[in-house]
N, C-alpha and C positions, 0 to 999 in steps of 0.2 A: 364598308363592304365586308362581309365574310368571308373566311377562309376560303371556303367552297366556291363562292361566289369569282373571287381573286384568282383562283386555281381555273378556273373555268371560262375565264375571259382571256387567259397569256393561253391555254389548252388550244381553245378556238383559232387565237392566231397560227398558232404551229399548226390543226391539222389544215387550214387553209393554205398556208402553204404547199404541206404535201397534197395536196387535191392537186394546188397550179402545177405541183413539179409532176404528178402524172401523167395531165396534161400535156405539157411545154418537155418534159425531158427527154424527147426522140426528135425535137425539132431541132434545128442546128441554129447555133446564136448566130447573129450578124455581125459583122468588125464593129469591134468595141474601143473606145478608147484608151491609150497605155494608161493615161494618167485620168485620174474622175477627183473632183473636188464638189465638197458640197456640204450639207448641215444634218443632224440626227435630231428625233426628238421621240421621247417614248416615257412610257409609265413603269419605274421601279414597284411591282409587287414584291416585298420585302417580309421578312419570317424571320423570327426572334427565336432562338433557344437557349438552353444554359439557364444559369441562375445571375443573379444582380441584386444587390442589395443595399451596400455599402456608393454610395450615389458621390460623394465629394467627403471631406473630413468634415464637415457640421450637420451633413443630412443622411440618415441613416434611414433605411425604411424598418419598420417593425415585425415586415412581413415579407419574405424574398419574391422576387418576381420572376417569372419561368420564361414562358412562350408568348411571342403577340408577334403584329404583323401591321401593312401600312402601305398606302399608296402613295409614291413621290414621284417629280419628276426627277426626269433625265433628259438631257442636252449636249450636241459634241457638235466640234467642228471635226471634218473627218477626208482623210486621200485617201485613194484608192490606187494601188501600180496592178498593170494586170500585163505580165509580158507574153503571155498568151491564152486563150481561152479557158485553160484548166485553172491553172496554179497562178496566185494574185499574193496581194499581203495589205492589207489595211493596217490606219494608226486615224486612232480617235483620241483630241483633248476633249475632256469631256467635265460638265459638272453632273455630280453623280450625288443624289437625296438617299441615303437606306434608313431617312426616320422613319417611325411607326407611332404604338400604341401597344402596351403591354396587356394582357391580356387582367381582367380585375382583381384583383384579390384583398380579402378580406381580413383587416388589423383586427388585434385580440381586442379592441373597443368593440368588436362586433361592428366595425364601419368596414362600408365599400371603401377600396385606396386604388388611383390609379397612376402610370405614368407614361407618360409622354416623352420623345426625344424627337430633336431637330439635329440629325448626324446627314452631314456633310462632307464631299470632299471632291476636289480638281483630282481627274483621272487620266493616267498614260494609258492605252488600253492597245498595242500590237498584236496583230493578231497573223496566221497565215491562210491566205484563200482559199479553195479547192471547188472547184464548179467540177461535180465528177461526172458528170453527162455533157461535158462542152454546150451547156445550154443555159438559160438563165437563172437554174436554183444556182446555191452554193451553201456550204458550210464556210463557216469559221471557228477558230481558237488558239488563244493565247494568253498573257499573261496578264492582269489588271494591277497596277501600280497607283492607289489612292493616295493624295497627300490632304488630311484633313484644315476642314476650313471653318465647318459650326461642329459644334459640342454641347449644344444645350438641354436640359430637360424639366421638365413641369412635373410637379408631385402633388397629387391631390387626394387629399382626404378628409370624408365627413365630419362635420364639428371642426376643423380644423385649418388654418389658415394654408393656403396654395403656396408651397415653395417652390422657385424656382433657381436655376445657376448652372454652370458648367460641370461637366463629369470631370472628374479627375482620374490621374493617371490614363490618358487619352493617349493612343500610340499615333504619331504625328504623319509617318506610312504605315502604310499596310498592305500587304504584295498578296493576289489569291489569283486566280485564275474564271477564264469565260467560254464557254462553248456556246455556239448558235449557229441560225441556217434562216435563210433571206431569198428572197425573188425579184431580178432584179425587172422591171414593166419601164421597157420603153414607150415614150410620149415623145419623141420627135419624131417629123416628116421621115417617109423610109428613106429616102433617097439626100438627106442631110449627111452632111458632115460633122453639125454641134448636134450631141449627142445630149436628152436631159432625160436622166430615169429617176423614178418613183420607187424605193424597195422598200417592202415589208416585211420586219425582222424579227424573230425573238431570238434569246441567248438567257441561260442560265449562268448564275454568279456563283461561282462557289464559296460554301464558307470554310473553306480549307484557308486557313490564315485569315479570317476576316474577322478577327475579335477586334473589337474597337478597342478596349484598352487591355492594358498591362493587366488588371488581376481580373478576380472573381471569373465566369467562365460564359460570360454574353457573348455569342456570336448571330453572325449577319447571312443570310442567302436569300439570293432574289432572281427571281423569273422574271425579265425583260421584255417588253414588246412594243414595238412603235415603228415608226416610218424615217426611212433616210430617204435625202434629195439629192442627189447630183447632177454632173455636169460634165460634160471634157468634148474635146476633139478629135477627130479620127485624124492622123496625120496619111501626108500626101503617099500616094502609091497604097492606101488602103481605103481608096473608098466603098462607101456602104454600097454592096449588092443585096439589099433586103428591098429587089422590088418586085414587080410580078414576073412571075416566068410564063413565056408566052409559048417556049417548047412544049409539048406532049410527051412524056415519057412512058412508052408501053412496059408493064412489067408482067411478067408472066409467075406463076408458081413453081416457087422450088419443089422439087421432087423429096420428100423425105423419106430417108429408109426408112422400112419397119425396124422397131427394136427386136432382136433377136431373143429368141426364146429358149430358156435351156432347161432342162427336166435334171434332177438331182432327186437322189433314193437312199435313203440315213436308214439302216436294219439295225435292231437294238443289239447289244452283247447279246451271248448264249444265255449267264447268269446275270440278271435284277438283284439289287437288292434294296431289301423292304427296310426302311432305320426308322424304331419307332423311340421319340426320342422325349423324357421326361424333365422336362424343365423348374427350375427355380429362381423363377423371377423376384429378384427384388424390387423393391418400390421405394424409388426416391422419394424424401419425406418434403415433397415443395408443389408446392400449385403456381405455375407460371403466369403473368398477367400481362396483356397486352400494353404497349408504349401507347400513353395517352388516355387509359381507360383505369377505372377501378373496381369496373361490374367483372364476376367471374366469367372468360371466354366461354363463348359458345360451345369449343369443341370437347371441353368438360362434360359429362353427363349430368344431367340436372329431373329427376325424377318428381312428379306431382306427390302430393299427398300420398294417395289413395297408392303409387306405384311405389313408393319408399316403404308403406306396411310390407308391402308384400316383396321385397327384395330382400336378397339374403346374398352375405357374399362368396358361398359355394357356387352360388350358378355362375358364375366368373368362369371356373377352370376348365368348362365347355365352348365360352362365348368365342364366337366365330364372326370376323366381323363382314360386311357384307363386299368391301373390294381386299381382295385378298394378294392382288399381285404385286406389293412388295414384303408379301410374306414373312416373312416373324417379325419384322418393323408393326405391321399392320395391327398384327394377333395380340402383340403385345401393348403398343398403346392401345387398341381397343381396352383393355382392362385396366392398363396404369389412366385413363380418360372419366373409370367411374371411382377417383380414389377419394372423391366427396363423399360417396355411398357408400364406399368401404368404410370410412371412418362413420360414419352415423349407423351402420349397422354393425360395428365394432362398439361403438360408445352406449348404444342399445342395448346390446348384450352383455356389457359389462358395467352395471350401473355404478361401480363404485371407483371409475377410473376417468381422467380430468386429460384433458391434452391444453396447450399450450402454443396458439397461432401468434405470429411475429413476421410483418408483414413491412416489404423492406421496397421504397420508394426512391430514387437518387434524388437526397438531399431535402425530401420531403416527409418525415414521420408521420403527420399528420396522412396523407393519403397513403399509408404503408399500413395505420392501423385501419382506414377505412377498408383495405382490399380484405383485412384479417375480418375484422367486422362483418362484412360478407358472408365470407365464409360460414362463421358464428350463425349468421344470421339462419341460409340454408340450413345448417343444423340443426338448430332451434325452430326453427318453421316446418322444415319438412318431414326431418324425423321427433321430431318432439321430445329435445334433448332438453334440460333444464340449463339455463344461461348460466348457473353459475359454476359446471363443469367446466366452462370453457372461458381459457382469461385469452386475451385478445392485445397486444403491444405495436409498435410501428416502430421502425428504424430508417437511417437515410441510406445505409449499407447493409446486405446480410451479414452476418458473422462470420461467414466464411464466403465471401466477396471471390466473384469472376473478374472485375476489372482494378486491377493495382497500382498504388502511383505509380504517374511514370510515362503508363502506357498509352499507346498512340495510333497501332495497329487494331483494325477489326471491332473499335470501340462500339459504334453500333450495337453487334453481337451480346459483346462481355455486357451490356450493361443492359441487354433482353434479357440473358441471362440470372442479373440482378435482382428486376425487376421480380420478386415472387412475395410468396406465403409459407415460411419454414413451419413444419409443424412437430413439437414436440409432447414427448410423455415420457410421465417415470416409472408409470402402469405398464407392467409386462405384456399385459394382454394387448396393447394396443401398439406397443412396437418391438421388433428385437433390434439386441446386442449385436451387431458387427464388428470385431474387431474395437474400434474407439470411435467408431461413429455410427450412429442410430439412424436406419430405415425402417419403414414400416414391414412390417412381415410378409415375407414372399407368399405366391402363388403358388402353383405347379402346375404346369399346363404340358399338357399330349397333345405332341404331332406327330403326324405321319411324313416322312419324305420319303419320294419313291420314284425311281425314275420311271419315264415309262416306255411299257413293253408293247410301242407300237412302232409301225411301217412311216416312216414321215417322207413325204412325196413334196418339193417342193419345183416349184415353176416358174423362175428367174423371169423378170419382165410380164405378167399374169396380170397385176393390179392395171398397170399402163396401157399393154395392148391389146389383153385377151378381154371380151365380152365376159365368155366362160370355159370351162377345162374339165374335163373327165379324163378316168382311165381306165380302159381294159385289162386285165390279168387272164393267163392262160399259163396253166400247169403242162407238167413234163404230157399228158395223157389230154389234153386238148380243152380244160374244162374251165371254160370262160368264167371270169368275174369283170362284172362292173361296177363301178362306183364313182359318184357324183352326179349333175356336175357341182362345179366350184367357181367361185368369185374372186377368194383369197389368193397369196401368193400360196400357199401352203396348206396341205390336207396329212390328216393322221388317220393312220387304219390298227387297230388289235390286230398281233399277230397271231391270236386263236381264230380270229372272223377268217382272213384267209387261211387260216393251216386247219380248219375245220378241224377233223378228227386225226389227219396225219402231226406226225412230228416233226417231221421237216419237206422243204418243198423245194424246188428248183422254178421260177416262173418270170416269162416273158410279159413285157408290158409295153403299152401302147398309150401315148397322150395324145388325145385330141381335142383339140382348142377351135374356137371362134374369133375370129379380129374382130377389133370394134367396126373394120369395114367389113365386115361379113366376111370375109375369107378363110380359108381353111388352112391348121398350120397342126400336123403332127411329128410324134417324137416318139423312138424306139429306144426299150433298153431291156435290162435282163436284172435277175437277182435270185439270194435264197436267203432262205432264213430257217431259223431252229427255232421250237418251241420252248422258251425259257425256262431256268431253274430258278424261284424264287428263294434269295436267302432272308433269314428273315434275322435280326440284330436290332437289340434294345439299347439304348444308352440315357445317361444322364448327363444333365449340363447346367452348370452353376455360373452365375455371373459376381463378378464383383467391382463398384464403383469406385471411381475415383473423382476429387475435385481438379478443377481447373490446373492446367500443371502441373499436376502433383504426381512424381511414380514412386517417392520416398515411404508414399503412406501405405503403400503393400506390405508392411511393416504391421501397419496399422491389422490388416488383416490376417496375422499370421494362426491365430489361436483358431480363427474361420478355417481357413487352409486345413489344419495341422487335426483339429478333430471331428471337423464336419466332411468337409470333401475326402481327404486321405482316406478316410477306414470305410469309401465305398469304392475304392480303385484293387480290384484284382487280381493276385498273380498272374502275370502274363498278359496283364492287361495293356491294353494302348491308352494312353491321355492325351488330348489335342487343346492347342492351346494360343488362342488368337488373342493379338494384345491390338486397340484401338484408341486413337482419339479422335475426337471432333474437327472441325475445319477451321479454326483460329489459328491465328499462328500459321509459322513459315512448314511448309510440307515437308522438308528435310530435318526441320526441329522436332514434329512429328513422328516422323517415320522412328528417329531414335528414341523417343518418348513410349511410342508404343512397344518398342522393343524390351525398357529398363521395365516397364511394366509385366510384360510376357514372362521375361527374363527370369523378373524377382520372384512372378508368381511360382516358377517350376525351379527354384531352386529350394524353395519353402517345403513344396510334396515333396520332392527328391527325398529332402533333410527327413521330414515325416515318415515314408516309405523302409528310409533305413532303420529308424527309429524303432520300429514297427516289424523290422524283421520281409517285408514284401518284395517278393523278386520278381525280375523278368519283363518289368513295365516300360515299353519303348514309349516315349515323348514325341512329338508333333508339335513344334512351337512354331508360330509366324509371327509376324508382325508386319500390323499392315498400314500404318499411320492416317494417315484421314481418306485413306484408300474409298471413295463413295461405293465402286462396283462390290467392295468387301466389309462395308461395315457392315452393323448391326439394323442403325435405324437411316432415317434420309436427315439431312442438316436446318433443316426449314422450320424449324421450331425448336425453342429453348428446350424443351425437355428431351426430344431429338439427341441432341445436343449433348446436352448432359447423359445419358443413358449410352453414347458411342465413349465417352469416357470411360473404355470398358477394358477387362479382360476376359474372354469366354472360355472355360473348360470345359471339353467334353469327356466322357469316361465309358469305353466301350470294353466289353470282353475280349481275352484274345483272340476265340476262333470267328 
């Protein structure tokens, strides 16, 4: 059965479940038994990750084995204590199958090799109950305590005789953890006292401690699902009232109050100001690749033939991309997104310049050069680079590697991270100097930030109870305005649309709304406003990268600092200056990390400034550590990621 297939058969169990708990979760259980005894049986879908290679001391594979998966059973004797309807505690002996089927891979004979495991083990499995609607779902979880029982595995490969034997260094426990959630279907008479249900259950296995053995890095997780049977008795002074009720109970409707409605009126400052702000993006020299895949992501730009002739990459420092609301994250990957294009129309342009892709797989070279290959490949195809400008390598780590021995936290992440396509050159034209580490050559891109110089009318509770909402305005001298209606919680007016030709106004307001019950609900209040002063201030802003960890290499950028950024900073000028990192890592480890970042960067201009004879320059430092409301970009993606590894400078005039 496939992956998909497997996924999709335990998926089915659970949402069946939550159908019945929709169902059944407002009904009230019937006295249940304290004590339930009874038998379990269910199919281990089971999932292999990590590498395995080295199989016992005589059988060595030629080729590591990654990912596979596998249907087993599972089996328990199992009690039940339930000292009242919510809170229970089960314990399952269990035998528990997490054999499989590795997924194939291919010996340097150019042979298919495959392998097999028959891992086994007698299971303690405690867990604590929680029926959280006093009804028949429930969850469970707690701790799974394995003691292995087989260890066997089959090694097959064409041409080749079938080995078989036990894995060696096999850990004899193995302690991990289970989460799941069950229904329990009574099948006895209602008005019984022996109680026999039917539940159907699934539970996730973690592979948090579930490496079979001691070395190499195979581990085990498995989606659970199958059926438990029990049994118990209701003891005396509780017996079962699950029978028909023959009373009528009239109920009548609650009376709900309306939600109350409140009108709130936000008038901009006297003075706006317009910051129009010129940027210098760098461009991390890495193409991120999805876990599992080696084709280059979708969210890359990828240009036909015919649109590669014609792209050039000046039309970049206008591109606007079309969802714009999280703003400079958006604007900016928009462009670091076509940096395939950039490079084939950089290597275009420069025909006598070679770049150098190195393409970094965990623990796999061979698909590290296939991802670089790729890349090569678009290049060569799309813009019609010649192949042998472009050398192509694989590694099982980048060279300057996100996840370190050792580490234990957030692995996942660091080894997305990993997962890429470094790209280098000795060709100037194709990347610059930073400090001691090479990115591709920035951009510069123009935004406008501007607050705005409008009336904002909001209407607490609008969405929920108003149909729809207008407002009336009437000036000192009587002269009505309306406007709308509205749907939203919240409406903005230009404060030129009302203040017409005058400069300032004095003006009464009126909200009238519609209930969803047709009712009528208004709201008074007053206001004034001045016709704004637009100031208008230009600045620059420079980023500079750092690796994983790392705030020593601000060092690294000192010569960046000291003769690029310093000699556009001002007398009198202001510098702002936000230090960031990503969301790995402990948030107070963080916070201090962006700090020694911010820190180093303004202690480098300072040095610079003085150096330089430049006075009067007040600083702006923060540090915001993996602050989401304050980064740069969102966490969701390794390059994300990597790019909040940041320090931003800005560099405004004094006045």
């Amino acid at each position: 059965m496939s992956f998909f297939n497997m996924s999709k058969t335990a998926t089915s169990v659970a949402l069946l479940l939550l159908s019945a708990t929709a169902l059944q979760a407002q009904q009230k259980q019937a006295p249940q038994p304290k004590w339930l005894f009874g038998a379990s049986a269910a199919a281990n879908f089971n999932f292999f990750q990590g590498t395995t290679q080295m199989l016992n001391a005589s059988v060595t594979t030629p080729t590591a084995f990654h990912k596979g998966n596998g249907i087993r059973p599972y089996a328990s004797l199992l009690a039940e204590f339930h000292p009242n309807k919510v809170l229970g505690a089960m314990l399952n002996v269990a035998y528990d199958n997490r054999g499989g089927e590795f997924n194939t891979v291919t010996a340097p004979c150019d042979c298919p090799a495959d392998l097999k495991t028959n891992l086994s083990y007698v299971n303690i499995e405690p867990s604590l109950r929680l029926a959280p609607f006093a009804s028949s779902f429930y969850v469970f979880a707690g701790p799974v305590i394995g003691l292995n029982v087989s260890n066997k595995f089959t090694y097959e490969q064409e041409k080749q005789t079938t080995k078989t034997g036990e894995w060696s260094d096999t850990k004899k426990t193995v302690v991990s953890a289970q989460a799941g959630m069950g229904m329990d279907f009574d099948l006895s008479a209602p008005a019984s006292n022996v109680k026999t249900i039917l539940s159907p259950f699934v539970s996730f296995q973690s592979n948090l401690g579930r490496d079979p053995r001691a070395t190499e890095s195979w581990s085990v997780y498995t989606v659970r699902a199958g059926l438990a049977y029990k049994f118990g008795r209701i003891s005396k002074g509780s017996k079962s009232t699950a029978t028909v009720n023959t009373a009528v109970v009239v109920t009548t409707p609650a009376v709900v109050a309306a939600k109350a409605i409140t009108l709130n009126i936000q008038t901009p400052a006297p003075s706006t100001v317009t910051v129009k702000v010129k940027e210098t993006f760098p461009f991390r020299n890495s193409v991120f690749f999805n876990m599992g895949s080696s084709d280059i992501p979708a969210r890359y730009t990828q240009l036909s033939t015919s649109q590669a002739a014609a792209f050039r990459e000046g039309q970049l420092q206008e591109l606007q991309p079309t969802d714009l609301s999280n703003g400079r994250s958006s604007r900016q990957l928009a462009v670091y997104h076509h940096i395939l294009n950039i490079l084939g129309d950089r290597l275009r342009s420069n025909p006598a310049a070679t770049i150098k892709l190195t393409g970094a797989s965990e623990k796999n070279p061979v698909e590290g050069k296939l991802m670089a290959d790729n890349i090569s490949g678009y290049l060569v195809n799309n813009y019609g680079i010649n192949p042998s400008r472009i050398t192509t390598a694989g590694r099982d780590r980048p060279l300057i590697p996100s996840e370190q021995p050792g580490a234990v936290n957030d692995i996942a992440l660091l080894r997305e991270g990993d997962r890429r396509v470094d790209i280098e050159s000795a060709s100037p034209e194709m990347l610059m100097q930073v400090g001691g580490a090479k990115f591709l050559k920035p951009v510069q891109l123009v935004e406008n930030e501007q607050k705005a110089n409008n009336v904002i009318f909001t209407v607490q509770g609008a969405t929920e109870t108003l149909k729809s909402w207008s407002v009336d305005i009437t000036d000192s001298k009587a002269v009505p305005q309306h406007y709308g209606p509205y749907t939203a919680t919240q409406a903005s007016i230009p404060v030129k649309t009302i203040l017409g030709k005058n400069l300032s106004g004095e003006y009464n307001i009126t909200m009238n709304g519609t209930r969803n019950d047709g009712t009528a609900v208004q709201q008074k209040d007053h206001f004034s406003i001045l016709k704004s002063e637009i100031i208008q201030q230009e600045g620059l802003r420079y980023s500079i990268l750092f690796d994983f960890d790392q705030s020593k290499s601000i060092a690294a950028y000192e010569k960046f600092l000291t003769d690029v950024v310093t000699p556009l900073i001002p007398a009198n000028g202001k510098v702002i200056i936000h230090g960031h990192t990503d969301v790995i890592g402990e948030e107070l480890y963080n916070q201090n990390l962006s700090k020694e970042r911010a820190d180093g960067a303004q202690r480098i201009i300072e040095k610079a400034l003085s150096a330089r004879g430049t006075k009067g320059v007040t600083f702006q430092t923060t540090a915001y550590g993996e602050d989401g409301a304050k980064a740069p970009f969102e966490n969701n993606l390794p390059e994300e990621r990597f790019y909040n590894r940041t320090v931003v400078i800005d560099i405004f005039p004094g006045k």
